[in-house]
KOLKEMAR-227420 format. One record per residue (C-alpha): x, y, z; residue number from 1; residue in three letters. Coordinates in steps of 0.05 Angstrom, whole numbers, plus 5000, padded with zeros to 4 digits. Example, Ala and Ser with C-alpha at 12.3 -4.5 7.8 and 13.67 -1.06 7.14 Angstrom:
{atom {5246; 4910; 5156}; 1; "ala"}
{atom {5273; 4979; 5143}; 2; "ser"}
//
This chain:
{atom {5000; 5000; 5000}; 1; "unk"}
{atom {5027; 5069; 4977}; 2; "unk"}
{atom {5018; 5115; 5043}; 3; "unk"}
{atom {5024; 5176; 5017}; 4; "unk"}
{atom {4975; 5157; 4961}; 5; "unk"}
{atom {4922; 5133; 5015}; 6; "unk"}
{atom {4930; 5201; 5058}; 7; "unk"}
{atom {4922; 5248; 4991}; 8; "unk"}
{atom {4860; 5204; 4980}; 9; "unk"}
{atom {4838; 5206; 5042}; 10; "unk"}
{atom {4846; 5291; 5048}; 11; "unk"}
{atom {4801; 5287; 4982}; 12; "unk"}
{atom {4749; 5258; 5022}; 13; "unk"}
{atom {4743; 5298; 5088}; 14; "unk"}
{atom {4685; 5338; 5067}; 15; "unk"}
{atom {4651; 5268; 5056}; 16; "unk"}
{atom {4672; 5256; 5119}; 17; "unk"}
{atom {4648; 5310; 5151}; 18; "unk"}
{atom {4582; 5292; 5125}; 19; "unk"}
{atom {4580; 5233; 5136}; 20; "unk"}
{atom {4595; 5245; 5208}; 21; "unk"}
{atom {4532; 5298; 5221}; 22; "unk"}
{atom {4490; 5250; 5182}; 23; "unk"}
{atom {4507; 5189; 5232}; 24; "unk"}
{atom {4500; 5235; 5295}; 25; "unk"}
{atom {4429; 5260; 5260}; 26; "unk"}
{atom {4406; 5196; 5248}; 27; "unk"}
{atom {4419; 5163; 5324}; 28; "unk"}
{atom {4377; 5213; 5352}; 29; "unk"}
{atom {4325; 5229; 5301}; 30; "unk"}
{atom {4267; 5197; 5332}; 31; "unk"}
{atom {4282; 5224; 5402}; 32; "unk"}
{atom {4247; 5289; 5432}; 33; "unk"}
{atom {4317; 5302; 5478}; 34; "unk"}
{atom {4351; 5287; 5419}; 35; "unk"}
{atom {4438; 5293; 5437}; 36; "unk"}
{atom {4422; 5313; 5497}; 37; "unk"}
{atom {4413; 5239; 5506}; 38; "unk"}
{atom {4485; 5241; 5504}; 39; "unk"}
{atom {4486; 5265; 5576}; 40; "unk"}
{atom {4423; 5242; 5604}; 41; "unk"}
{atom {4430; 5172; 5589}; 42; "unk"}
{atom {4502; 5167; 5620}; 43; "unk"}
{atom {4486; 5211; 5671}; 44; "unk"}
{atom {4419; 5158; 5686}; 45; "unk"}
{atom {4464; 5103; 5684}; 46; "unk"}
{atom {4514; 5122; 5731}; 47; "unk"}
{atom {4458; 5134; 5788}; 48; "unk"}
{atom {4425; 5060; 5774}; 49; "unk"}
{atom {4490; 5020; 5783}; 50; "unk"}
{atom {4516; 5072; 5833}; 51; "unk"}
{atom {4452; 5054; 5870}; 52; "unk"}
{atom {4463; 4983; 5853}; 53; "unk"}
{atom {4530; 4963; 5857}; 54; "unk"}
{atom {4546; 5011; 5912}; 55; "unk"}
{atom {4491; 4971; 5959}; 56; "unk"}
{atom {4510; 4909; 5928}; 57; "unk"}
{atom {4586; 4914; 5950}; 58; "unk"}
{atom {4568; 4967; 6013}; 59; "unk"}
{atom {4617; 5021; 5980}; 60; "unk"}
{atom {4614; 5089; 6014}; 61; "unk"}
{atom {4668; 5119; 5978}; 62; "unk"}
{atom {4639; 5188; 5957}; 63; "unk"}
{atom {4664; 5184; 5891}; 64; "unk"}
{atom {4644; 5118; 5872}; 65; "unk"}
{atom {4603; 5147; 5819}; 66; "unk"}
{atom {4669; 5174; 5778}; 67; "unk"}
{atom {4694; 5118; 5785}; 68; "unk"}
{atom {4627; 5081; 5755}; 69; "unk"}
{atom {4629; 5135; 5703}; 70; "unk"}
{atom {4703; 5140; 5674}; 71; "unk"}
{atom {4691; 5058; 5663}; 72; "unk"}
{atom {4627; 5063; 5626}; 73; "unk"}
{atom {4636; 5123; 5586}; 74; "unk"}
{atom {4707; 5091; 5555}; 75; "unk"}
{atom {4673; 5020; 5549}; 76; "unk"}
{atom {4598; 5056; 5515}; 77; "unk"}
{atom {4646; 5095; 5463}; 78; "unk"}
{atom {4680; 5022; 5454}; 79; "unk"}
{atom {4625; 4981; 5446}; 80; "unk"}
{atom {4579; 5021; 5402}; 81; "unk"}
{atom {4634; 5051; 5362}; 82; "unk"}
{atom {4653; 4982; 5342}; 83; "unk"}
{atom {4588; 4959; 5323}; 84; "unk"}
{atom {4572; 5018; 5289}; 85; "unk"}
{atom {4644; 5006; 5241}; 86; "unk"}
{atom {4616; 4929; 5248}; 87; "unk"}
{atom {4562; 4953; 5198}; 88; "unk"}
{atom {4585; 5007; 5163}; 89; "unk"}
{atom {4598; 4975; 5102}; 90; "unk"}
{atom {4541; 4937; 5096}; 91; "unk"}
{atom {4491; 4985; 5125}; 92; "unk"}
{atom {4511; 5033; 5068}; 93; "unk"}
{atom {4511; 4978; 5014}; 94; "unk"}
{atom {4466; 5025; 4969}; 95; "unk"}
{atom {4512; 5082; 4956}; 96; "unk"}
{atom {4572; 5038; 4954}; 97; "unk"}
{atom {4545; 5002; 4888}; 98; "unk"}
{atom {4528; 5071; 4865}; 99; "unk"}
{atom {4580; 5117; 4882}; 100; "unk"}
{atom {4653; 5110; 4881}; 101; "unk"}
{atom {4677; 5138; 4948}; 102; "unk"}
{atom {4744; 5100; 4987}; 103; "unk"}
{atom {4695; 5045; 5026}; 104; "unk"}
{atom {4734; 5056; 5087}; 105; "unk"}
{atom {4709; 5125; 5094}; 106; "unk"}
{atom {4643; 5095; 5120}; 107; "unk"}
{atom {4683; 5060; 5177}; 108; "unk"}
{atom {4718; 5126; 5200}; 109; "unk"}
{atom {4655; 5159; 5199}; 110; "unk"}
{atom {4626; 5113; 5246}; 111; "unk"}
{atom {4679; 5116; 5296}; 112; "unk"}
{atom {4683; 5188; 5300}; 113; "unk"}
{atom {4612; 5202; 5295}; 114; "unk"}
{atom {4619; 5160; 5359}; 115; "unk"}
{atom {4671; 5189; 5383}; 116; "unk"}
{atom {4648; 5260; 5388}; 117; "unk"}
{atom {4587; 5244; 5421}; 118; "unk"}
{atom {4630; 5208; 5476}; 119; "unk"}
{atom {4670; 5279; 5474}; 120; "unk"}
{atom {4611; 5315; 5495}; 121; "unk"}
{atom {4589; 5256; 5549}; 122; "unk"}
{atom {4648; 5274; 5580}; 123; "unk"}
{atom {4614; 5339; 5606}; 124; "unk"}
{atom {4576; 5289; 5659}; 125; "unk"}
{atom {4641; 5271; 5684}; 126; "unk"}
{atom {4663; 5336; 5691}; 127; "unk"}
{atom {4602; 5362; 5721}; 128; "unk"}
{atom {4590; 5299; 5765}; 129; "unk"}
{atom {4660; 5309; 5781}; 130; "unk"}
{atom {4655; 5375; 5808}; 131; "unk"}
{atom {4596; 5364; 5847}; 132; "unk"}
{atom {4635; 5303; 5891}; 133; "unk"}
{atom {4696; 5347; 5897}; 134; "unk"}
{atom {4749; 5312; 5863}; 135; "unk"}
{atom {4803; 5352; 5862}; 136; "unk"}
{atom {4845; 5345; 5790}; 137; "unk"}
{atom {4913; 5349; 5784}; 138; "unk"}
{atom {4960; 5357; 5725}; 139; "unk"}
{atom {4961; 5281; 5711}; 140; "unk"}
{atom {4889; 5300; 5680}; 141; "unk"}
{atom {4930; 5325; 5625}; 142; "unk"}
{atom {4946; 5245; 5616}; 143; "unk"}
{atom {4878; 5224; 5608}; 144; "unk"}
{atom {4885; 5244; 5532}; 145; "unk"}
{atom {4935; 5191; 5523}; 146; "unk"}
{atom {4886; 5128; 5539}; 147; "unk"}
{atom {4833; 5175; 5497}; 148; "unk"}
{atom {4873; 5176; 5438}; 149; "unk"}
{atom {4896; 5097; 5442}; 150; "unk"}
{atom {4827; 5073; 5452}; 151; "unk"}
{atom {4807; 5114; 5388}; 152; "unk"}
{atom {4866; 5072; 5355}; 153; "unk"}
{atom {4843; 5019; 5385}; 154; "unk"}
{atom {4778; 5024; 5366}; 155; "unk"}
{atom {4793; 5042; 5296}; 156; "unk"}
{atom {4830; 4986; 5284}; 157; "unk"}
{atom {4777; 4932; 5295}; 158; "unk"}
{atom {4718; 4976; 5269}; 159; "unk"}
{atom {4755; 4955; 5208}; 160; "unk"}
{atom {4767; 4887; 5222}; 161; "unk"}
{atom {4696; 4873; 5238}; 162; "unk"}
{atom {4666; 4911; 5178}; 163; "unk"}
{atom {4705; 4867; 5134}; 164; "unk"}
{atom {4686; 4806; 5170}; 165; "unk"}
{atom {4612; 4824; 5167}; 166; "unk"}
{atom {4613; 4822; 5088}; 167; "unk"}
{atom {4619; 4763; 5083}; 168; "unk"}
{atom {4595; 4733; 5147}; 169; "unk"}
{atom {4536; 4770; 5173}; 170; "unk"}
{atom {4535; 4722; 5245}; 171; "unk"}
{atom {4591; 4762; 5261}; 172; "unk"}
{atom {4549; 4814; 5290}; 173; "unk"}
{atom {4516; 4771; 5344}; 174; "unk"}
{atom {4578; 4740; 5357}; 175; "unk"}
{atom {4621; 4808; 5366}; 176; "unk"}
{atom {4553; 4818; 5411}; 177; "unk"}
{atom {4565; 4773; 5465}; 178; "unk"}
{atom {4647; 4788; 5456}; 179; "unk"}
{atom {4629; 4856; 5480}; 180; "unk"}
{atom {4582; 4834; 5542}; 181; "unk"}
{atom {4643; 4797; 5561}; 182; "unk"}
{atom {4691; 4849; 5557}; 183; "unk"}
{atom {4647; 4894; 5593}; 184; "unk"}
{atom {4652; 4842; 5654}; 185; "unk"}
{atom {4718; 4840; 5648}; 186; "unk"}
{atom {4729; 4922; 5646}; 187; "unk"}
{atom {4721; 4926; 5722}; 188; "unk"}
{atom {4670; 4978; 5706}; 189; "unk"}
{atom {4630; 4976; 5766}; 190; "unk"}
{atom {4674; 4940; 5810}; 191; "unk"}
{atom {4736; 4944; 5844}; 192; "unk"}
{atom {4796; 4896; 5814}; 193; "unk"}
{atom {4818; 4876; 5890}; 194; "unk"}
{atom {4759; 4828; 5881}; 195; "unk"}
{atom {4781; 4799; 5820}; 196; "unk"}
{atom {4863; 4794; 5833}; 197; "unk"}
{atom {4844; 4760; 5907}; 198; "unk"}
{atom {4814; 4701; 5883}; 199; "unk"}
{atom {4869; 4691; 5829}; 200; "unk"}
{atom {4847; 4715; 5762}; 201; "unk"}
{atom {4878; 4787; 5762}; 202; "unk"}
{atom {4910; 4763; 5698}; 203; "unk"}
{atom {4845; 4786; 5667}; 204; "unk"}
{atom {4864; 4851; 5673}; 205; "unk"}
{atom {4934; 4842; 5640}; 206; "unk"}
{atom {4901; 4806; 5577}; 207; "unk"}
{atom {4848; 4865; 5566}; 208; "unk"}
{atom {4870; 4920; 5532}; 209; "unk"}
{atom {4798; 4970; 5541}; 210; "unk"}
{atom {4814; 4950; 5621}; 211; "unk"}
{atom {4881; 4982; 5615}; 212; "unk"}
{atom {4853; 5048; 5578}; 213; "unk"}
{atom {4802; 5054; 5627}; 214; "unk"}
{atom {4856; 5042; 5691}; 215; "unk"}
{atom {4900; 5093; 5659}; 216; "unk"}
{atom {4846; 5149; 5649}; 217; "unk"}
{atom {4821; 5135; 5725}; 218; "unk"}
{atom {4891; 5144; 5748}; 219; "unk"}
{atom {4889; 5207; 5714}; 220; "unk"}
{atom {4818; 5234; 5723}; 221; "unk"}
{atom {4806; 5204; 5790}; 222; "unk"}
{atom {4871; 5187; 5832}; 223; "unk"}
{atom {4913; 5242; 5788}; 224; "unk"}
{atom {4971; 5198; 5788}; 225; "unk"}
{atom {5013; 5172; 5735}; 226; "unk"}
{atom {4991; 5121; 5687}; 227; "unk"}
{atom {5010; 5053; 5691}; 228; "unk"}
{atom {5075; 5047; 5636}; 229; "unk"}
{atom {5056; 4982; 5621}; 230; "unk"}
{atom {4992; 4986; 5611}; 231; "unk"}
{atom {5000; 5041; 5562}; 232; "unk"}
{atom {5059; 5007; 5530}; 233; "unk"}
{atom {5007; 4935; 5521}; 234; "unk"}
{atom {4948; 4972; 5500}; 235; "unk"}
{atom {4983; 5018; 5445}; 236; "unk"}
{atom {5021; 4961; 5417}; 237; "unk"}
{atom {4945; 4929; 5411}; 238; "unk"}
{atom {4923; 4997; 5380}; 239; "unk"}
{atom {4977; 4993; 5335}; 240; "unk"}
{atom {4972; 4919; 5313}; 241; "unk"}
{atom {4893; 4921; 5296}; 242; "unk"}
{atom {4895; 4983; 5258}; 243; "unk"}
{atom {4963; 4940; 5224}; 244; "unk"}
{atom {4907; 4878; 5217}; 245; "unk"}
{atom {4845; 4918; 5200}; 246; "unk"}
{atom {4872; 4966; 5145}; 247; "unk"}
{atom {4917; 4908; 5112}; 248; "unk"}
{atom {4847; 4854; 5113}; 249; "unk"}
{atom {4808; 4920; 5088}; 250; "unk"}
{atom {4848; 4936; 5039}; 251; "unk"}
{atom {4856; 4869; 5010}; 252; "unk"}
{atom {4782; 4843; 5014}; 253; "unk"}
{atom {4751; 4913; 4993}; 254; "unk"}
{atom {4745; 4904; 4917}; 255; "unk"}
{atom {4695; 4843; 4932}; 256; "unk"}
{atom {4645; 4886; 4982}; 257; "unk"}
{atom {4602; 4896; 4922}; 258; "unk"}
{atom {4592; 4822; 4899}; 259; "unk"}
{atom {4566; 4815; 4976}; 260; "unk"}
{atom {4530; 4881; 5006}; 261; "unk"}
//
């Protein structure tokens, strides 16, 4: 593949993009009266059911349990719906691929950022929520970014995987379903990891790379202390290796999306 070749395409394309971004946005709230505002509400809803929840469940009185809730399931929503959005990007714009000639990967880009900014403006919970339990940041929020940015990778990576996959086998969408229920379980999203590493399986934690994004931007957010090296040094190299996978298995498999859309 000729890089520079790709990127000058790809620069042809960002108005496309840009469209193709509001149009996604648009369409996941066009039926709703809140409309993006859902974007805070639902989060916002979310945290207060398994802070309720959880927080009775395990007896936690730690005031800012519900940061703590939040930081996990805002990283692991983007995740999870950003990659089943890519999942069906190619197929779920089958019609104007066999019409118009536009780089097919476009659609998967457009998918995860579409995702991505609404995530960007969920955010404003955690700030607000934030606020209100008086956790006091530090400059290590300036670190958060860096899990931000490799989960975007990250995710990037095997929206494109699974798109391609989903061409040509369409169970792959119930099976990426339950993959994602499972990693959400394994996130440590509403629970602490002491639980987990004291009965012996805190190697789930090492072998999950949207755990180690989501430890790293607590530690930053929350604790405002330094990320964990290695866990930024295993998920990147991850991030790295599925965009690698997913651009490489895109690129190769793309010219038969129309015989199967």
């Amino acid at each position: 593949m000729n890089i520079k070749r790709h990127l000058n395409n790809f620069l042809r394309y960002k108005y496309l993009l840009f469209e193709l971004v509001k149009k996604n946005i648009k369409l996941k709230y066009r039926r709703s009266y809140l409309g993006i505002l859902w974007t805070l509400v639902e989060p916002l809803l979310t945290m207060i059911v398994l802070t309720l929840v959880f927080g009775t469940l395990f007896g936690k009185d730690d005031r800012t349990y519900p940061v703590y809730i939040l930081c996990g399931r805002l990283l692991y929503s983007f995740f999870s719906s950003a990659s089943k959005a890519g999942l069906k990007a190619v197929s779920g714009n089958a019609a104007m691929i066999k019409k118009v000639y536009v780089p097919k990967y476009i659609y998967v880009v457009a998918a995860i950022i579409s995702n991505f900014v609404t995530f960007v403006i969920s955010l404003v919970v955690l700030v607000g929520v934030a606020a209100v339990l008086r956790v006091e940041p530090t400059w290590h929020i300036v670190e958060g970014l860096i899990p931000l940015v490799i989960l975007f990778v990250m995710t990037l990576g095997i929206g494109l995987i699974l798109a391609t996959l989903n061409v040509f086998f369409r169970d792959i969408e119930y099976i990426w379903s339950v993959l994602t229920m499972l990693i959400m379980y394994a996130s440590a999203i509403f629970y602490t990891t002491e639980r987990v590493i004291n009965t012996g399986n805190g190697w789930v934690f090492n072998v999950n790379p949207i755990y180690m994004c989501i430890a790293n931007f607590r530690n930053a957010v929350l604790y405002g202390t330094g990320m964990n090296v290695d866990y930024c040094i295993h998920s990147a190299i991850f991030a790295v290796i599925s965009v690698i996978i997913g651009s490489v298995l895109f690129y190769k498999e793309q010219d038969k999306f129309i015989l199967y859309v």
